[in-house]
N, CA, C and O of each residue as an XYZ file, in Angstrom:
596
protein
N     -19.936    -19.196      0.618
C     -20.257    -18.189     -0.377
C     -20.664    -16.914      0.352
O     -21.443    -16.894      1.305
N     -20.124    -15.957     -0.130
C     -20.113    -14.824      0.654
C     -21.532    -13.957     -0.048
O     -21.735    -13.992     -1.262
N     -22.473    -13.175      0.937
C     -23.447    -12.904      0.541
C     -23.467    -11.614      0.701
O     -23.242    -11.284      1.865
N     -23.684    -10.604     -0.155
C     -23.890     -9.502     -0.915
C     -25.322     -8.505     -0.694
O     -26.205     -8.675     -1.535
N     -25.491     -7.821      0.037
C     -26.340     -6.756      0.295
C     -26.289     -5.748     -0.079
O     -25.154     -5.327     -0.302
N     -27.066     -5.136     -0.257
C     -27.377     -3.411     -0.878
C     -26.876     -2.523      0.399
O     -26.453     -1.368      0.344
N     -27.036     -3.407      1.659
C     -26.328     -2.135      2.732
C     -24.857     -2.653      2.279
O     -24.118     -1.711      1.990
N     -24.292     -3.876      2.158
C     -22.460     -3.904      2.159
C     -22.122     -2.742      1.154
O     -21.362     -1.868      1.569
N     -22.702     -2.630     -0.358
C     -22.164     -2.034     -1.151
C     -22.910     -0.730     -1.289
O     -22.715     -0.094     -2.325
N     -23.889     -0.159     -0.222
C     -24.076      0.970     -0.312
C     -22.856      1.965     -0.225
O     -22.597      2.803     -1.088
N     -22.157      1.760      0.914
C     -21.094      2.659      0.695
C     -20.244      2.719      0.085
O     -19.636      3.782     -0.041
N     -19.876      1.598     -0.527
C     -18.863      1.522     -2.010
C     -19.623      2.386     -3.053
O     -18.959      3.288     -3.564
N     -20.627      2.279     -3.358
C     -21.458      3.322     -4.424
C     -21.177      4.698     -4.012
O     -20.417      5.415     -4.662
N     -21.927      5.185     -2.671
C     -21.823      6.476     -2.117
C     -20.426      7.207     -2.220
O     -20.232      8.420     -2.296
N     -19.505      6.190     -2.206
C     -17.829      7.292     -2.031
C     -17.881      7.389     -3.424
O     -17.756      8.525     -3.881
N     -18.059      6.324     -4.323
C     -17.470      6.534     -5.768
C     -19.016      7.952     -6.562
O     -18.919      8.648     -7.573
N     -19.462      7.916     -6.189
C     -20.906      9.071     -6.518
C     -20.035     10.233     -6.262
O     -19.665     11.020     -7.133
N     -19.697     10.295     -4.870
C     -19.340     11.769     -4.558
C     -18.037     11.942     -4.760
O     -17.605     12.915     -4.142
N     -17.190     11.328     -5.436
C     -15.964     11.201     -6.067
C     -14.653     11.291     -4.787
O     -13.970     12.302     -4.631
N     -14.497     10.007     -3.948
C     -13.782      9.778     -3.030
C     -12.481      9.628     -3.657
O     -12.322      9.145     -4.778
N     -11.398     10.130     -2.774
C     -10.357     10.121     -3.233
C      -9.496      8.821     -3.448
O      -9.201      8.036     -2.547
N      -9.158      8.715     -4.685
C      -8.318      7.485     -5.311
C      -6.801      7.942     -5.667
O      -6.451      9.109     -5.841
N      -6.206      7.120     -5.721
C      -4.943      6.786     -5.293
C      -3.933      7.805     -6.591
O      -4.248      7.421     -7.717
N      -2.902      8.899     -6.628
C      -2.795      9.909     -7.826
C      -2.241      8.712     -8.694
O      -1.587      7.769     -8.248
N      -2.695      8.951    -10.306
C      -1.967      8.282    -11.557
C      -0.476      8.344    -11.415
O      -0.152      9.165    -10.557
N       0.358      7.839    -11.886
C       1.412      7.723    -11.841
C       2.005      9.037    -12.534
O       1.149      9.797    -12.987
N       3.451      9.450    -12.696
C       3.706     10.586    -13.536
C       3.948      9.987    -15.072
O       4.306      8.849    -15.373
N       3.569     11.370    -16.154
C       3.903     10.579    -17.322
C       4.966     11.268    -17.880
O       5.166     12.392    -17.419
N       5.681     10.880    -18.738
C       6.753     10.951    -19.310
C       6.124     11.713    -20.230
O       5.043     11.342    -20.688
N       6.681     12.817    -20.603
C       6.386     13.326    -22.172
C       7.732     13.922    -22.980
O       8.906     13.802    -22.628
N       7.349     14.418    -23.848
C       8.349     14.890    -24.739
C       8.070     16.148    -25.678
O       6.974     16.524    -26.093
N       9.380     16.733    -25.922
C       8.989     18.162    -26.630
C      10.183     18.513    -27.277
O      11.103     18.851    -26.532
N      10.450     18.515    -28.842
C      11.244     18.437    -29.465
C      12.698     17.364    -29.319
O      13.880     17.574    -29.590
N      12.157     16.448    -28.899
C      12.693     15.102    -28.966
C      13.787     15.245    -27.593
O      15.002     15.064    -27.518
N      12.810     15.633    -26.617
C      13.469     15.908    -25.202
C      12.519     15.344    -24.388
O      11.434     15.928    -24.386
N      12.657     14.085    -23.493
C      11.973     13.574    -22.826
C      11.846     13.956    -21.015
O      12.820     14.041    -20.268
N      10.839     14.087    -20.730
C      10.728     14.802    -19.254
C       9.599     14.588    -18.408
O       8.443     14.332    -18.746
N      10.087     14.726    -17.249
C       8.541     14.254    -16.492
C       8.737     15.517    -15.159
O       9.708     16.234    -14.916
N       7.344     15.417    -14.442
C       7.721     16.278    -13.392
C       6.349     15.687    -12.304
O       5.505     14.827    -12.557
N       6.495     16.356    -11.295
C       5.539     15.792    -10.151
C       6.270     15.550     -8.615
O       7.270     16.268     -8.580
N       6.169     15.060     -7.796
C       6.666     14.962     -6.401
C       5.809     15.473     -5.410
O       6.220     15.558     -4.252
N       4.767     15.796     -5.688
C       3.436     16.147     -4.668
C       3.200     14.903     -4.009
O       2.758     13.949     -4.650
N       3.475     14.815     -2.675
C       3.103     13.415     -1.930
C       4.386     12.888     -1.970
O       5.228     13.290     -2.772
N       4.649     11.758     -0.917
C       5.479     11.049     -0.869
C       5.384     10.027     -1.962
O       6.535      9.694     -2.249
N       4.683      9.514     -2.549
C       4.668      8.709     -3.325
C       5.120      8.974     -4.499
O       5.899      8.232     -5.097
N       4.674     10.062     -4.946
C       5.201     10.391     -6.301
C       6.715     10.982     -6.373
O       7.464     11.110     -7.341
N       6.878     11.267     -5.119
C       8.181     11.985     -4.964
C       9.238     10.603     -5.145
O      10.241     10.687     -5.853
N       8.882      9.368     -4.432
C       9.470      8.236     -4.686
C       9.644      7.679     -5.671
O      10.707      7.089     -5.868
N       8.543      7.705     -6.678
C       8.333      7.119     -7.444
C       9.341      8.282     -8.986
O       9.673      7.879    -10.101
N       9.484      9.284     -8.556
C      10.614     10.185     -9.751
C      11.911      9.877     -9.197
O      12.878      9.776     -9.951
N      12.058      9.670     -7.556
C      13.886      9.275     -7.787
C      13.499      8.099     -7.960
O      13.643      8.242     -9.175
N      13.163      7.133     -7.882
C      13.291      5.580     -8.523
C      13.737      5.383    -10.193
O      14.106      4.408    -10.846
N      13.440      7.212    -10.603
C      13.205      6.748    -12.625
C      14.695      7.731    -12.835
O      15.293      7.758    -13.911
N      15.200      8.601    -11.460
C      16.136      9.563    -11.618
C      17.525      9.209    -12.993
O      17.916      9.935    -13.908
N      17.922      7.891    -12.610
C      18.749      7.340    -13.503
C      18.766      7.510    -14.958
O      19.735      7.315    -15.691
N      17.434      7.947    -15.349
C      16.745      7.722    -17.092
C      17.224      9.348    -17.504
O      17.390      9.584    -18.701
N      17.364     10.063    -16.852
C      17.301     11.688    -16.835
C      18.842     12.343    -16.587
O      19.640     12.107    -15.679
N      18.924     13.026    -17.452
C      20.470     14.372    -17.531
C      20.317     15.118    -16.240
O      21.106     15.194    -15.299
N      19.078     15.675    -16.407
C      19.071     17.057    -15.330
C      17.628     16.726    -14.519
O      16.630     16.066    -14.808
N      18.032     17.512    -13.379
C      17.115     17.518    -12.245
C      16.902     18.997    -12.063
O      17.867     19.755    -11.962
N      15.480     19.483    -12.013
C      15.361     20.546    -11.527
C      14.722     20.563     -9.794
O      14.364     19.391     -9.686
N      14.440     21.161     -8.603
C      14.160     20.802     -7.281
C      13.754     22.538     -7.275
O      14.566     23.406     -7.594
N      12.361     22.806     -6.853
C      11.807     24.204     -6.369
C      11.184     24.281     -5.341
O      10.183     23.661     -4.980
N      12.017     25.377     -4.634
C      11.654     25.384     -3.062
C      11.500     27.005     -3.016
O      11.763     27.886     -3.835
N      10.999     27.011     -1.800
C      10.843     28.419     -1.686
C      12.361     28.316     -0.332
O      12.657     27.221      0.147
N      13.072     29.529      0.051
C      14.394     29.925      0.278
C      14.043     28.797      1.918
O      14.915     28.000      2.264
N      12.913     28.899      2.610
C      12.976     28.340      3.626
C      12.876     27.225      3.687
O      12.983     26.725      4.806
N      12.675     26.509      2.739
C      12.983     24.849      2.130
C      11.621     24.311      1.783
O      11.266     23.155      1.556
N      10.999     25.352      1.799
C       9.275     23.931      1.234
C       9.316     24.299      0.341
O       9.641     25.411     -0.074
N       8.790     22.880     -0.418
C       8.343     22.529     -2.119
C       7.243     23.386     -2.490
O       6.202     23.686     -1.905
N       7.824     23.768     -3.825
C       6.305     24.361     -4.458
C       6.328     23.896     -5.891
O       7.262     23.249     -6.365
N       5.358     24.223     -6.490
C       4.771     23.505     -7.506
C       4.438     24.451     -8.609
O       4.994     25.543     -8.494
N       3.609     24.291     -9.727
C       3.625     24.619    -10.608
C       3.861     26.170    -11.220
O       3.167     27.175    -11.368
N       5.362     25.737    -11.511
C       6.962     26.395    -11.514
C       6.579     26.245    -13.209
O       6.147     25.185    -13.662
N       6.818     27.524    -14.100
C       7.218     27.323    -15.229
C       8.726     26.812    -15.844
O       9.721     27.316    -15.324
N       8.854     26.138    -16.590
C      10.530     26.071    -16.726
C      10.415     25.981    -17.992
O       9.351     25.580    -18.463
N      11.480     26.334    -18.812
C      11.917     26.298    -20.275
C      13.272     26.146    -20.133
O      14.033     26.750    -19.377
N      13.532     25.176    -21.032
C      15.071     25.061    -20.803
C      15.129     25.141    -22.550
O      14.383     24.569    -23.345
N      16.357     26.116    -22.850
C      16.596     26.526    -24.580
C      18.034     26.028    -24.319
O      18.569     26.087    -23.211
N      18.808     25.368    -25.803
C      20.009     25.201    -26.037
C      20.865     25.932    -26.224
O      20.618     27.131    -26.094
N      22.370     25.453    -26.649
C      23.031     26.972    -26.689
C      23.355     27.526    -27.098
O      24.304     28.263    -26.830
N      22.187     27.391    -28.712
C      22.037     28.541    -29.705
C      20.149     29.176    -29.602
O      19.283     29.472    -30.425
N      20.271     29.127    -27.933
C      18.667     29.493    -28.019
C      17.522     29.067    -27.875
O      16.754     29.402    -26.973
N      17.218     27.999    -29.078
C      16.490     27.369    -29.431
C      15.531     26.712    -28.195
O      15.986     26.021    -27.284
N      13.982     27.110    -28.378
C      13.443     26.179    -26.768
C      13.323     24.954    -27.129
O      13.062     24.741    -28.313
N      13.466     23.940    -26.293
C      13.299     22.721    -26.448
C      12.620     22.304    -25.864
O      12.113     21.328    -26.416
N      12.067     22.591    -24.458
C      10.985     22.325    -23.474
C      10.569     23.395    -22.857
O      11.284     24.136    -22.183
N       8.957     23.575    -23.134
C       8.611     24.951    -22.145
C       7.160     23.945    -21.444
O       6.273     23.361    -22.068
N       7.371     24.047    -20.023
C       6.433     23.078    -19.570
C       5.842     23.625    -17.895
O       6.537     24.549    -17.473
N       5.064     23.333    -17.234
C       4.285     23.965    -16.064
C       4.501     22.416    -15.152
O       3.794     21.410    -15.208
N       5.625     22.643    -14.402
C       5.911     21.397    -13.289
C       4.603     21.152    -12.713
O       3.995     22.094    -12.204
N       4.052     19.863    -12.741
C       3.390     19.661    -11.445
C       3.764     19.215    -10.293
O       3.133     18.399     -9.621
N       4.934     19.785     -9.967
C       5.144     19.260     -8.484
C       6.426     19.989     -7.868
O       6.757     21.015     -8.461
N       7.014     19.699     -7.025
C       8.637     20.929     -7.113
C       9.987     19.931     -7.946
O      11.112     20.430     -7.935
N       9.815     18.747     -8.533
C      10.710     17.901     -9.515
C      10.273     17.579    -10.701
O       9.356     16.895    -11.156
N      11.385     18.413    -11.223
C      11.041     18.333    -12.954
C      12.680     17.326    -13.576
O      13.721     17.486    -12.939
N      12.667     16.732    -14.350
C      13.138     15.745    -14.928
C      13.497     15.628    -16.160
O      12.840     14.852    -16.854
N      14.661     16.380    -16.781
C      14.432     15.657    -18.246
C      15.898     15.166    -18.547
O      16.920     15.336    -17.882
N      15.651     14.324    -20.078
C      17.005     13.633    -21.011
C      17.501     14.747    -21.426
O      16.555     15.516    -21.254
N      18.279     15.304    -21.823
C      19.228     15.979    -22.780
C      20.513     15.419    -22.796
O      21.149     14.825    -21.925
N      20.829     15.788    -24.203
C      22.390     15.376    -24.258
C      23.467     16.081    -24.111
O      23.531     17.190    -24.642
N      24.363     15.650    -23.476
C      25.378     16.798    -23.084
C      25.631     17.413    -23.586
O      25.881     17.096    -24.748
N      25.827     19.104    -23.099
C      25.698     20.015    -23.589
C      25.678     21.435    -22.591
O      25.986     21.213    -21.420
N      25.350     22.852    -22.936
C      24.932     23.488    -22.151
C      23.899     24.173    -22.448
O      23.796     24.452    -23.642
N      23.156     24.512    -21.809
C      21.625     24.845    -21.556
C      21.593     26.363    -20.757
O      22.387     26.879    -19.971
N      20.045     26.919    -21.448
C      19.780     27.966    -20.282
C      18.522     27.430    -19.609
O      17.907     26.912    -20.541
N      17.967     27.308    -18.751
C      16.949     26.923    -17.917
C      16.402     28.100    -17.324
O      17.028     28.858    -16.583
N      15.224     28.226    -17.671
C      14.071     29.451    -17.175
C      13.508     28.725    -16.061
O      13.408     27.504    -16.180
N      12.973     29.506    -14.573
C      12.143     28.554    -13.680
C      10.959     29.768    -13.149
O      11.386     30.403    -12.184
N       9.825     30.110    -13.524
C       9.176     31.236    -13.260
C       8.111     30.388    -11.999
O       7.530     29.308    -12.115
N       8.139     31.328    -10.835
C       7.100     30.921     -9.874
C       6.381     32.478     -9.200
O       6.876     33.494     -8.712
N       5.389     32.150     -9.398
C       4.070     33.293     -9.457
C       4.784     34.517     -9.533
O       4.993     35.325     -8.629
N       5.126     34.554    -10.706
C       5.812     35.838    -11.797
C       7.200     35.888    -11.734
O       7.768     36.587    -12.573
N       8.007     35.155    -10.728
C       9.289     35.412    -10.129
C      10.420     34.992    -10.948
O      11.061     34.432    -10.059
N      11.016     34.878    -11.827
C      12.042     34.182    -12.552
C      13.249     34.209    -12.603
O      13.768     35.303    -12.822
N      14.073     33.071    -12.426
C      15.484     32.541    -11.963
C      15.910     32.141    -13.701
O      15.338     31.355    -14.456
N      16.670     32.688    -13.858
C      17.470     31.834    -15.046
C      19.371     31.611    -14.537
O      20.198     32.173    -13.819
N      19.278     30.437    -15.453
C      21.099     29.816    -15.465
C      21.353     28.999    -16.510
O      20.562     28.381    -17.224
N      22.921     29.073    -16.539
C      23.263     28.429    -18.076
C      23.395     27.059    -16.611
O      23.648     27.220    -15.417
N      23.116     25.878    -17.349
C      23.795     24.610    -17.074
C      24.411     24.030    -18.081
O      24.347     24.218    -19.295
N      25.192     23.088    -17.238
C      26.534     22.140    -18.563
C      25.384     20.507    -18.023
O      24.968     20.318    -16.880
N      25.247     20.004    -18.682
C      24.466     18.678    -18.568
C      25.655     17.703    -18.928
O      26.369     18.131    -19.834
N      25.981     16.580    -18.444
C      26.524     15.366    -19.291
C      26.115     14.111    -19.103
O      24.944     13.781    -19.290
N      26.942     13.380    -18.757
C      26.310     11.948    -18.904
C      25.421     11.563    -17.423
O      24.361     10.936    -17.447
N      26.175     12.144    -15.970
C      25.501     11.546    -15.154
C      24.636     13.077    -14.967
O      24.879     14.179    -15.458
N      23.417     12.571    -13.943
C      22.518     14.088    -13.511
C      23.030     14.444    -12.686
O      23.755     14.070    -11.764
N      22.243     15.903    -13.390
C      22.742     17.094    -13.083
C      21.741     17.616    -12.335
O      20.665     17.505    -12.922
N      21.640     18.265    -11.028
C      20.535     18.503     -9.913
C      21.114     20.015     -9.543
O      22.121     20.392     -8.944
N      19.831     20.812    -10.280
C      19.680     21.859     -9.847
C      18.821     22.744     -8.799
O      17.620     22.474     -8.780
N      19.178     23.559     -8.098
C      17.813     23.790     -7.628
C      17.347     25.261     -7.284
O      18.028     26.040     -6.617
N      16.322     25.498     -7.723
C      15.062     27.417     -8.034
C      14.536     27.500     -6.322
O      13.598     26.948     -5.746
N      15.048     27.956     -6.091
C      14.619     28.709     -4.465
C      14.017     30.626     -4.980
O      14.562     31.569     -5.555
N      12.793     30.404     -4.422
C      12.587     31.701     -4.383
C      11.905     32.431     -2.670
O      11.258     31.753     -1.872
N      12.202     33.624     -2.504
C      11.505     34.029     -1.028
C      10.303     33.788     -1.016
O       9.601     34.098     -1.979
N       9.787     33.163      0.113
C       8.226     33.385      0.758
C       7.262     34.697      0.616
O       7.673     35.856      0.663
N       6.033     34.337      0.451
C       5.186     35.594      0.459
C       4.084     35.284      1.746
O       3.214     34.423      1.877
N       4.514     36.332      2.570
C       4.186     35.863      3.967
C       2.762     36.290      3.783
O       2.279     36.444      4.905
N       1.935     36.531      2.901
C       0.367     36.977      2.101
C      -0.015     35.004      1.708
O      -0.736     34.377      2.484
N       0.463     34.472      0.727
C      -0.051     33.391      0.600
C       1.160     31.914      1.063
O       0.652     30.795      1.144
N       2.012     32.004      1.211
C       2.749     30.831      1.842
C       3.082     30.417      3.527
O       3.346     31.334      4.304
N       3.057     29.316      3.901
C       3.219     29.359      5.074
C       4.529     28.381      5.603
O       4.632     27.203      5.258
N       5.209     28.862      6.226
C       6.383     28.994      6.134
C       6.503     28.041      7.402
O       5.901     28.301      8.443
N       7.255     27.002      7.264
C       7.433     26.073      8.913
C       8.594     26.733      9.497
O       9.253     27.521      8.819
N       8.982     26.384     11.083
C       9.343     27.258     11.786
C      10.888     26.700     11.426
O      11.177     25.619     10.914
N      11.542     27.485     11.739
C      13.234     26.547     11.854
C      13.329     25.093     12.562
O      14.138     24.214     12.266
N      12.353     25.031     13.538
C      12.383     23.411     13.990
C      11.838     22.615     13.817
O      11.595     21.602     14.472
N      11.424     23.129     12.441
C      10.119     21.799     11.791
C      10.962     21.345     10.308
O      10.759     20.313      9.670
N      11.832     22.302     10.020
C      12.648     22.396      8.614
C      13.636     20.587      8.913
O      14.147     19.917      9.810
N      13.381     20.579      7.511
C      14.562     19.155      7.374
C      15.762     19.678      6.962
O      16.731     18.938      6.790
């Protein structure tokens, strides 16, 4: 029988007090005018864990800045092609994800004021797009050409 002290579980108390870091929630699926979508890819894990669900999804959105690193919370709206918005949502991560049915689309992708728009044709298999915008050599930091994948 294993015996239990106030020093073993002092430090189990102490991390969870000062709010030690636990493992991120999974991504959730949501929906917005009967358009289902998810977004996230911060970390390897979560990045794994959205191509594992890639199959469920029309379109792929991927936001990088021009020298290839991920950035994150990217506005996107994607309207149909009489207009209409169907999803206006704030990526958390540089992969955004949604169902639509084939069709064509305009897709908005705004990153700290910057905005890319394009018509896409969506159909049955995904469709992987991707919002590159230039570096701001003020707040981004840019890896060298021999660190780039």
């Amino acid at each position: 029988m294993a015996l239990v002290s106030r020093w073993n579980i002092a430090p189990v108390v102490l991390a969870l007090a000062l709010g030690a870091p636990q493992a991120p929630a999974a991504e959730t699926v949501m929906t917005q005018n009967n358009v289902s979508f998810i977004s996230g890819g911060v970390g390897l894990d979560s990045e794994e864990r959205l191509k594992a669900r890639e199959k469920e999804f029309s379109l792929k959105l991927v936001f990088t800045l021009i020298e290839g690193n991920y950035v994150a919370d990217v506005g996107v709206k994607v309207a149909d092609a009489a207009g209409r918005t169907l999803v206006e949502h704030v990526a958390d991560g540089p992969f955004f994800l949604a169902k639509l049915p084939a069709g064509s689309y305009s897709v908005t992708a705004t990153h700290e004021g910057r905005t890319h728009s394009r018509k896409v044709k969506v159909a049955e298999r995904l469709r992987t797009e991707y919002f590159r915008w230039p570096s701001n050599p003020q707040t981004d930091f840019v890896l060298p050409p021999e660190n780039r994948k």
